[in-house]
N, C-alpha and C positions, 0 to 999 in steps of 0.2 A: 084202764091204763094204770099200770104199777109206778108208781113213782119213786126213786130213790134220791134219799138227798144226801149227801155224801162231803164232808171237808174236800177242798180242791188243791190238789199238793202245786208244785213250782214243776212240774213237768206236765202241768195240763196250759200253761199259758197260751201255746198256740192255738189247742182247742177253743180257749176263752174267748182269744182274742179273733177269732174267726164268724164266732158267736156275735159278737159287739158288732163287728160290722158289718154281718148277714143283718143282725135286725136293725142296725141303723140306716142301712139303704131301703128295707124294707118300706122306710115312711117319705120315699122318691126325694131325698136331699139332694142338690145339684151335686155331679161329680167333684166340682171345685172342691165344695166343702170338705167332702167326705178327704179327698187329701189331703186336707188343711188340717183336719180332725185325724188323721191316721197316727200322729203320735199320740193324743189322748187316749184312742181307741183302743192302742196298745195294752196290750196285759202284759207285762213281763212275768219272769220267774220270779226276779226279784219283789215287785209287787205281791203277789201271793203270798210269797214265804213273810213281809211285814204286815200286812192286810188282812183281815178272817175272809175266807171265803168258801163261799158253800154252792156245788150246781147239783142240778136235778138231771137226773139219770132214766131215760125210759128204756126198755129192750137193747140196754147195752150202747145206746146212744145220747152222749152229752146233749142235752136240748135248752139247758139256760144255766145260769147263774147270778146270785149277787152278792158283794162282796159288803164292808166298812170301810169307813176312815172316821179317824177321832183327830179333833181340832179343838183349837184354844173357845169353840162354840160350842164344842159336845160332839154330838156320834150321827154319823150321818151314811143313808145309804149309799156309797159311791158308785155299785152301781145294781142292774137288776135287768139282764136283757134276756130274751127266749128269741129263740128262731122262729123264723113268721112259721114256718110248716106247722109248729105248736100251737102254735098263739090260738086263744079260744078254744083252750082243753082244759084249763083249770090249771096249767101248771106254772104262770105267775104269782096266782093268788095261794099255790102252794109257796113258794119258794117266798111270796112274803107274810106271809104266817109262819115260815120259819122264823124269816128273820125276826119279826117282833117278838117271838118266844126269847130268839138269842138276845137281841138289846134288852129284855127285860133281865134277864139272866146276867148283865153287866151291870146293874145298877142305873143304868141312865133312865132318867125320866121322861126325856123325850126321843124317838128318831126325826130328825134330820132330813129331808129331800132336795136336791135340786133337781127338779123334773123337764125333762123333755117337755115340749108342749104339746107333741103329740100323747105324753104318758100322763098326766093330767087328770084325765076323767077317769082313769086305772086306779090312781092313788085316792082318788076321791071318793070312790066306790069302796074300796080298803079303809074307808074313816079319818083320812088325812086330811086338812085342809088348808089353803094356801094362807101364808103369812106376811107374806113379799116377793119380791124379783129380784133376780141379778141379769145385768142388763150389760148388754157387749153386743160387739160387731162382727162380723164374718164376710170375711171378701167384701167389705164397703156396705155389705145391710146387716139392719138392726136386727138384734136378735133379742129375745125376753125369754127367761126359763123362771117359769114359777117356782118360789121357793114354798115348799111345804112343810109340815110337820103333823104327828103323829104322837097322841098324848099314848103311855106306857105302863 
């Protein structure tokens, strides 16, 4: 499988954005949620064009992406999603050995995760290890997303 990883310009947003929430339904979230999340889920153009972003390209098909955000905390993967059809071909742990090449190439010393809890034992397996949580609510239940990190 040829993998291309490629900058993601401000006219791929919808593909992104389509990306996000083909694999976020993928892990059976209630409908609620996912509309509740559809403005997160969002990629804009605008996003892109302020954000690094970088997808992986098979046989001329968009199949994942992850992007940055940098905060008054440091550099953080904002996001990292593949289409389930992908998933279990090696091409997440492509697109994050990208990214850790590029965060090193920034200087920073650490990456940054706020992980799904379903993506977890992904990032764990990548050398990441949880630091803390950030803890919130969604349609009335608790929700916990491990926060991780990633020495550089």
């Amino acid at each position: 499988m040829n993998i291309v990883i490629s900058l993601a310009r401000p006219e791929h947003a919808e593909q992104l954005t389509e990306i996000t929430i083909t694999a976020k339904r993928h892990w059976k979230y209630p409908e609620r949620w996912m509309e509740l999340w559809l403005p997160l889920l969002t990629i804009t153009p605008e996003y892109i064009a302020e954000h690094e972003t970088w997808m992986a390209v098979i046989e001329q098909e968009t199949a994942a992406y992850y992007s940055f955000a940098q905060n008054d905390e440091g550099l953080w993967l904002d996001n990292l999603f593949v289409l389930p059809s992908f998933m279990g071909h090696g091409i997440g742990e492509s697109l994050f050995s990208h990214a850790l090449e590029r965060a090193r190439g920034s200087g920073a010393l650490l990456l940054k995760i706020e992980s799904d809890p379903n993506a977890q034992s992904f990032y764990e397996k990548m050398g990441a290890r949880k630091v803390g949580e950030h803890r919130g609510e969604v349609d009335g239940q608790p929700r916990i997303l491990p926060v991780m990190e990633i020495n550089l």
